[in-house]
N, C-alpha and C positions, 0 to 999 in steps of 0.2 A: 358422419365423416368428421371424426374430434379435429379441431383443430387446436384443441389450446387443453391440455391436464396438468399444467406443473403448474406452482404456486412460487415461482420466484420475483420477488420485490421487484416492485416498478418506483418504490419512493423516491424521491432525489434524499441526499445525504441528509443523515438529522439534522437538522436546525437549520440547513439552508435555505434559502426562502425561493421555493416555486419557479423555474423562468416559465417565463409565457412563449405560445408556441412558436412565433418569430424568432426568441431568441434560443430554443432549442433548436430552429432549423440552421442559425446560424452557427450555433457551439458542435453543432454535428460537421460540416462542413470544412469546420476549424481543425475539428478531428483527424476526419479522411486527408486532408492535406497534411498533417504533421504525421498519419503512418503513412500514405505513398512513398516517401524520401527511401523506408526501410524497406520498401518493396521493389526498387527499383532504385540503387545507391551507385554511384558512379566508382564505388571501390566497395567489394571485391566485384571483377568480373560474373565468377560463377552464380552469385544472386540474378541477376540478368537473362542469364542463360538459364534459370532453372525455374523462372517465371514464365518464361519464353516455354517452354516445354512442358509444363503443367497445362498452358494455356492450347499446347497444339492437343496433347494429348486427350484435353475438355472438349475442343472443337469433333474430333475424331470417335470420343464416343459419343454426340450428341447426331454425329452424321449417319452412324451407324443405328443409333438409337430410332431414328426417322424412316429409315431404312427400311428396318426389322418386319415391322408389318407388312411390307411387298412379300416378304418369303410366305406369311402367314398366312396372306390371302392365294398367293403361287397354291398353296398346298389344300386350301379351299377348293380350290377351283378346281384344280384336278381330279379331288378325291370326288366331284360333284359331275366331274366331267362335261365344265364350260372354260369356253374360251381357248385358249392356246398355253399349252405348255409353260411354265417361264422359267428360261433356260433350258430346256426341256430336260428338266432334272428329276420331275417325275414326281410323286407324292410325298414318298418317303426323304426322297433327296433335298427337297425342300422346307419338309420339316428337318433333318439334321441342318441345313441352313440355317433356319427359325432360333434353333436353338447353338447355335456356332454364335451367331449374329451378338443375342442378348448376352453368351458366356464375355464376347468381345468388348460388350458395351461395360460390361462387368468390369474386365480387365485392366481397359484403358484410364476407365474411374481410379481405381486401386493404384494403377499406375502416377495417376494427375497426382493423386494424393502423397505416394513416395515421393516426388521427383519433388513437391513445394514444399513436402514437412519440415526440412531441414530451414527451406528460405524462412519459414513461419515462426520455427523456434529460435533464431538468431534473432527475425524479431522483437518476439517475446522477451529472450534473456537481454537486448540492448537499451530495450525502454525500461523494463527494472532493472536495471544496472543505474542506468540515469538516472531512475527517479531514486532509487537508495541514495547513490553520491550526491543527489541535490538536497537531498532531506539532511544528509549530515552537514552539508554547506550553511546551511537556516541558520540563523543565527537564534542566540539564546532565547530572546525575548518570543519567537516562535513557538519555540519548542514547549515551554513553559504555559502558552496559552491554548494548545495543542494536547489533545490525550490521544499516545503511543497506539493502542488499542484501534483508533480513529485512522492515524497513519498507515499504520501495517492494513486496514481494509480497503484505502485507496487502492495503496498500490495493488494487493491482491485482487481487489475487482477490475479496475484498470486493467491487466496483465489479462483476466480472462477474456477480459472485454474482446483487446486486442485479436487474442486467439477466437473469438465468436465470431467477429467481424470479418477476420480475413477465410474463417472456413465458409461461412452462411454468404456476405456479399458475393466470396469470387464463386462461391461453388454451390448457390444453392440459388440466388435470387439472379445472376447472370447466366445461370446455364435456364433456368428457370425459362429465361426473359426467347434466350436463345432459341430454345425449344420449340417454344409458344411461335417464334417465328417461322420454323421451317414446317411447323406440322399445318401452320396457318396457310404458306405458300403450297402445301402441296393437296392442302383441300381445293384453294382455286384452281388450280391447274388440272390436276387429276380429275377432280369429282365438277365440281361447281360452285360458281363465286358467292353463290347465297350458302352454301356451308359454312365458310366462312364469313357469312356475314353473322350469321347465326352463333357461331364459335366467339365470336369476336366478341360479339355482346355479351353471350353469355360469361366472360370472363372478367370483361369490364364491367356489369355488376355484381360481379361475383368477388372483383377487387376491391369496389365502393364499397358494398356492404359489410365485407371481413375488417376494412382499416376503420369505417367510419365507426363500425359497433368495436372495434380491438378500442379504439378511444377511448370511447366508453367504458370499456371495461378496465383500462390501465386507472382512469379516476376511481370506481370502484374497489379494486384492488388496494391501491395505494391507502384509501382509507380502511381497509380490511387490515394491511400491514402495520398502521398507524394504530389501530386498535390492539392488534397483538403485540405489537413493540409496548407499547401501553402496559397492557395486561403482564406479558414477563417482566417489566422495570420494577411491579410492584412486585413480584412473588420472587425476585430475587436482595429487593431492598429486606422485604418481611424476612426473608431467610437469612439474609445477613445479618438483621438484629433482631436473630434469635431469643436471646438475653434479654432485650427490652422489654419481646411480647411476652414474654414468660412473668418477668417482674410485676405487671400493669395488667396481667390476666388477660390480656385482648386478640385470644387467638380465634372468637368466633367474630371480632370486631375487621381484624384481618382475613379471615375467610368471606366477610360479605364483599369487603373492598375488590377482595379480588375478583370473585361474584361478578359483581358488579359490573368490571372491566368486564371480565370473558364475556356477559351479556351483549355487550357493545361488538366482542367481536364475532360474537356467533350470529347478529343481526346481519351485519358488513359480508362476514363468510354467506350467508345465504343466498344474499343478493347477488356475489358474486358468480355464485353456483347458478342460479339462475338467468344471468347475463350470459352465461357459460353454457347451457343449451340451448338459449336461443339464437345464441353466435351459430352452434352445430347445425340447428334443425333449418334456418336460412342456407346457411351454406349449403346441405345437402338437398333446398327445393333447389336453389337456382342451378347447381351444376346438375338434378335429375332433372330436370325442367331441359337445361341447354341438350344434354344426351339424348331424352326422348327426341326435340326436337329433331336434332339429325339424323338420329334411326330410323325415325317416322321416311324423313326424307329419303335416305337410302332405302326402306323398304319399297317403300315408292317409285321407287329406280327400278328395281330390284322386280316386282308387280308387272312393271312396264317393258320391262324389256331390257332397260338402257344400261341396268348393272348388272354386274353377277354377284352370286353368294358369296365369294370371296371380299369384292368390295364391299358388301355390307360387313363382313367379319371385320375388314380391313378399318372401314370407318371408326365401328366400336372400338377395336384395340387401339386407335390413338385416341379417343376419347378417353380412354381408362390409361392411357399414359399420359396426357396431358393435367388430368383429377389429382392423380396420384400426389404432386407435387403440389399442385395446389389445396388442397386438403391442410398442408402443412402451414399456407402462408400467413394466418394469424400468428400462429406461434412466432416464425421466422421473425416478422415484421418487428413484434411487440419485443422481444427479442434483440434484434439490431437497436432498437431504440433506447431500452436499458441499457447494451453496449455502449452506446454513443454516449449514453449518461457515466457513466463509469470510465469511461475512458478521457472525458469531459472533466473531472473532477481529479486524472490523475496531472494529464497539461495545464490546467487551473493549480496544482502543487508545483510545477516545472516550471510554471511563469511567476511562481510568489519568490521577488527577487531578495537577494543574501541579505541583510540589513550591513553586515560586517564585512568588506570586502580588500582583498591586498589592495593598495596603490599602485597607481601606473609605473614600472620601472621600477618597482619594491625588491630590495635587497635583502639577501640571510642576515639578520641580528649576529653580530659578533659580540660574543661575552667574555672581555680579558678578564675582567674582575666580579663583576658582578652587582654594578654600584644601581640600586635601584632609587627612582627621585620622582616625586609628587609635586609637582609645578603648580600650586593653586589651582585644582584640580574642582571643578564644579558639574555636578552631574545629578541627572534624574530619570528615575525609568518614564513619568508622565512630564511632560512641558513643565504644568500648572503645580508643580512637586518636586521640590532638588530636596535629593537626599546628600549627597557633599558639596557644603557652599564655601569652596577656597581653601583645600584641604592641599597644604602643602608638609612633604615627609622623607628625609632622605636615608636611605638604609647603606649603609658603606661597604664594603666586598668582606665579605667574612661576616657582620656583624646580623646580631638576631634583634631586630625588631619588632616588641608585640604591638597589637592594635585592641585595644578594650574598649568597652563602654557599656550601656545599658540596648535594650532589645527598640532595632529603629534606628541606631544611631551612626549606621552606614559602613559597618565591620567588614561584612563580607563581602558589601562592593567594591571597598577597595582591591577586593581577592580576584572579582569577577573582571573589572577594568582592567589587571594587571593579566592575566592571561587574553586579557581582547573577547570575551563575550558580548561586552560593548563599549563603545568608542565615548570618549569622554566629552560632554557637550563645550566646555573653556576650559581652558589649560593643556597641559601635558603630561603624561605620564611617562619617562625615560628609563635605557635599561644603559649602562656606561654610555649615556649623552646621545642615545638612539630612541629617537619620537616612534611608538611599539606600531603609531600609526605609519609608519614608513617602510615598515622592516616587511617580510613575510608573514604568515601565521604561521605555519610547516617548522619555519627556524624557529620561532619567537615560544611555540608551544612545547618544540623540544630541548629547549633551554632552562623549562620550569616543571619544576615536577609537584604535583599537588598533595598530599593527605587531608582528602575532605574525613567531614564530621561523620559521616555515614560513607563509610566504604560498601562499594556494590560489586559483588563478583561476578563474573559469569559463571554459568552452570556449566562446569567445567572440570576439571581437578585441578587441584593446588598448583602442582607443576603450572598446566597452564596461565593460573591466572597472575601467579608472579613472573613466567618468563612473557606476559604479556608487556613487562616494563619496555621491552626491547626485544623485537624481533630477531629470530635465531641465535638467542641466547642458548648457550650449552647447560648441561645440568649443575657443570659445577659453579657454572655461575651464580645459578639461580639460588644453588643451597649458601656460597658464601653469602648474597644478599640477605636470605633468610637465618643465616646466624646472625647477620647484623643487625638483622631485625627482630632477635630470640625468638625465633619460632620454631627454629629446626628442629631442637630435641621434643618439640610438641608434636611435630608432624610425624619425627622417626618413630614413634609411639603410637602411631596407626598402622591397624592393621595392612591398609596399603599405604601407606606413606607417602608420597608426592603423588602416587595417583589417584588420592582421594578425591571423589567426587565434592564438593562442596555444594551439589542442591542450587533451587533457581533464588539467587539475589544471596548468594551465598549463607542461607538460613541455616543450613547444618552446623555453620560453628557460631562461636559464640560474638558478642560484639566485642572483644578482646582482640582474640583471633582474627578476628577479620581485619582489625586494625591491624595488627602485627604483618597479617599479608599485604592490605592497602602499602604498610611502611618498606615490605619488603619488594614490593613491584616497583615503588619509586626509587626505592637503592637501586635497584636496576638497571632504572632508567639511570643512573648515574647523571642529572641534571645542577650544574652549578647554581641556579638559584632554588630553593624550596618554600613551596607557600602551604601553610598547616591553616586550615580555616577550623576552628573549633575540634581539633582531631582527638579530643579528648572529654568532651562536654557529656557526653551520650554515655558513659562509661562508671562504675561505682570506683570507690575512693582506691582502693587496691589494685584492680585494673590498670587502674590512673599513673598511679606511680609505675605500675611495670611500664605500659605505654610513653611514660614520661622519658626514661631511661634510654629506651627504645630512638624517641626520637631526640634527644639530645647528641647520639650515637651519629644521626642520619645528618643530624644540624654540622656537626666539624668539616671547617671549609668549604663551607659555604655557605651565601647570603639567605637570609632567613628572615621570612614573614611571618608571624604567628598571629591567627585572628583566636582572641580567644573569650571565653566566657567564663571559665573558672581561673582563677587569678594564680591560684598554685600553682600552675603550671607553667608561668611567665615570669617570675618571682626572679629566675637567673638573667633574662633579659638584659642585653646592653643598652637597648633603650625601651621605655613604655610609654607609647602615645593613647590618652584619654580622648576619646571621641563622644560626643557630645549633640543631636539634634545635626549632625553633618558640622561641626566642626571640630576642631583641637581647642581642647582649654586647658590641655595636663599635658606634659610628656617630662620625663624623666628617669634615673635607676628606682628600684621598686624603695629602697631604704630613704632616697629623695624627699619620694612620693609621700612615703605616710609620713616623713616630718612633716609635710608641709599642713597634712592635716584638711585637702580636697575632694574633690570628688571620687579619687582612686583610695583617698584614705577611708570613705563612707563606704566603696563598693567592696575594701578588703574587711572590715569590720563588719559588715553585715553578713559577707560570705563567711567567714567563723565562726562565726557565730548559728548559724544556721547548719554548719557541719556538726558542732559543740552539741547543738540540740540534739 
């Protein structure tokens, strides 16, 4: 009687460290009260009512399910010729009963199951829903410490979780529980109260032995899982540096490594295989163990006088419907518990609060001009580590601002601060005389439009990912944006033309192009201020200048940040602030600068010099 052939992960998440089993019963518990709300919501109504109904329609076939076997003994009996008729519907009419009975029990199942699907999937789509819009809520410093890969499998195991939980708890381990109940009451009654005394035991070790050895075997498991997670991390590290092993000749060095591992998991696989029949061959003494016992009994009725043949038939087939379901309950069990784990680990992402959040009574950013100002601005992503110590900067409405310096020296957080990925630990950051911490983020994010260093597109077509600047954006917007940003006559020269695919992270075009589209989705967005964090650094010297042109185009009339790394490219700049270890020690026009013969004058001579070469 298998109770357990799939091989799905009992692990808890990589690297989290083990809860012990008090506090899995607690984080389970945590669970089932944060999905009842979706099972029973005081809006909409029809949720309510379709639980409600599910639940009659469970009750009705388990009434009928209990039932079934009166017909089957009815028809025993007759065909045997003891006892009295029942209903005097005669042999045959009793078996068509028999089998009407079981089609019903069918039915109503099928039924229970339409009438919740709907409640089940509303669930499913409201807690991913939530957990997507909370993950984009995270603020930067999350996400950063966070691999994407890791995110996207909470939420998908969470979500299945959900859907295991609400089919196996309502409909497999309550109807289960329910079963057990009525076939239990109608052994006392009907037959005798030592049947059920006998049933009863036999189930209650029948329950002890399947959970206490499933224990068992989830520890097992887990280190079987831990070995093969093992074993793949190396055979796809080796495969991704292909090239190394090939250089260094170590490809039987890498074949034992691997070796090695699968050793470890093919010991772990063993054991488990092993834990894994003798989970079977217990289960299937104690439930033939409790069956003989009562058949013996009923035969013994049956010998004596006091039953008919029917009743012993009768006996058996709730035996073999009672099995049936339990048979299953390892799996089930082990099952639920993974769930509860996975669904544990998606409210553990639902409870990890925003770092970055509006203020109480926070108002839309109003931008007349665009005057952006660095109030003695001091910040650090660690305590024990400021990367800006008192970095004061003010940018005027229209005017373009670079920020240079050397690698470390706090460029791009001033990039990061001024769109709010984090809050500045002293001082202020102001957009026309508005603390960014006061304002919205919704206003404050669509008042800046960015061209970071590495534009990332969606896999998409072009169309979309430039009319992504601005929602329902017409085409011909999209294409004036993208003449302002020279790309058009690039695009019209594809074969499909704006509904070129651009591939995942837009690898199909080149790093040019994809700047050019980066430049043309922020035209879009038509944002009064623009912040360029290095939008040119990553790009060869020709490139550069087309891109340059590009955004000097996107720069008129409006206030302008530029983080940059190559100096070329800030050379027109109205003003150049040198940043330094988190401070200013240079700001000036670039002509200023190299009179003065400082640290912007060392960083423009060394970068010609290094072009030169």
């Amino acid at each position: 009687m298998p109770a357990d052939t799939t091989t799905t992960p009992e692990a808890d998440a990589a690297g989290a460290t083990p809860k012990t089993d008090a506090e899995e019963r607690q984080s389970g518990l945590r669970t089932i009260r944060k999905v009842a709300p979706y099972l029973w919501p005081e809006d909409p109504d029809w949720v309510r009512r379709r639980v409600v109904g599910a639940m009659a329609f469970l009750l009705l076939s388990k009434l009928i399910s209990v039932a079934t076997p009166f017909f089957y003994k009815g028809a025993v009996d007759a065909l045997a010729e003891e006892g009295v008729p029942m209903l005097a519907l005669g042999a045959v009419g009793l078996t068509v009963a028999y089998g009407m009975a079981r089609l019903m029990t069918v039915g109503f199942q099928q039924l229970r199951d339409a009438v919740f699907a709907r409640v089940g999937q509303r669930a499913l789509r409201m807690l991913a829903l939530e957990t997507f819009q909370h993950i984009h809520r995270l603020s930067m410093r999350y996400h950063i410490t966070r691999k994407t890969g890791g995110l996207s499998r909470i939420i998908e195991r969470g979500v299945k979780g959900v859907d295991f939980l609400l089919r196996f708890l309502l409909f497999s381990i309550g109807p289960l529980m329910l079963e057990l109940l009525l076939v239990g009451i109608i052994l006392a009654v009907v037959f005798d109260i030592w049947y059920l005394v006998v049933v009863a035991g036999t189930i209650a070790l029948y329950v002890w032995f399947t959970f206490a050895v499933t224990e068992w075997r989830v520890k097992l498991r887990r280190e079987m899982n831990d070995q093969d997670t093992d074993a793949n991390q190396k055979a796809i590290d080796s495969l991704l540096n292909f090239e190394t092993v090939k250089y260094f000749g170590a490809e039987a060095r890498e074949a034992r490594r691997y070796d090695a591992a699968m050793a470890k998991y093919e010991v772990a696989a063993i054991k488990t295989n092993y834990s894994l029949a003798f989970l079977n061959f217990g289960q299937s003494l104690l439930i033939t163990g409790g069956l003989v016992g009562v058949m013996v009994m009923a035969a013994m009725g049956v010998q004596n006088g006091d039953l008919t043949v029917g009743d012993f038939v009768m006996v058996n087939a709730y035996m073999i419907q009672i099995t049936i379901p339990l048979n299953f309950l390892g799996t089930v069990y082990r099952e639920i518990r993974q769930a509860l784990v996975d669904m544990g680990e998606m409210f553990d992402l639902l409870e990890q609060p925003a770092e970055v959040t509006d203020a109480p009574g926070a108002r839309d950013l109003v931008v007349d001009g665009g005057r952006i100002e660095l109030d003695d601005v001091r910040f650090g992503y660690d305590s024990d580590r400021m990367i800006l110590k008192g970095v004061s900067v003010t940018a005027e409405p229209g005017e373009m601002v670079a920020i240079v310096g050397s690698t470390g020296s706090g460029k791009s957080t001033i990039g990061r601060l001024l769109f709010r990925f984090y809050d500045v630990n002293a001082g202020a950051l102001r957009i026309d005389g508005q603390d960014v911490r006061e304002v919205t983020q919704d206003s404050l994010h669509a008042s800046i439009g960015v061209v970071p260093q590495d534009t990332v597109l969606f896999n998409d077509t072009i169309r979309y990912n430039i009319g992504y600047g601005r929602d329902g954006a017409t085409q011909d917007e999209i294409e004036a944006a993208a003449k302002a940003a020279q790309i058009h006559e690039f695009i019209e020269q594809l074969p499909d033309g704006y509904d070129t695919t651009v591939g995942e992270r837009g690898l199909k075009l080149s790093g040019g192009e994809k700047q050019r589209v980066g430049i043309a989705r922020t035209l879009l967005k038509d944002p009064p201020i623009l912040l360029l964090d290095e939008a040119t650094s990553a790009l060869d010297s020709e490139t550069e200048q087309e891109i340059k042109e590009a955004l000097m185009q996107a720069g008129r009339g409006r206030t302008v940040l530029t983080i940059a790394h190559r100096l070329s490219t800030i050379a027109e700049a109205d003003r150049i602030i040198v940043l330094e270890q988190g401070e200013i020690i240079e700001q000036g026009r670039h002509e200023d600068l190299l009179e003065k013969g400082g640290r912007y004058a060392q960083l423009w001579t060394r970068q010609q010099s290094d072009e030169a070469a």
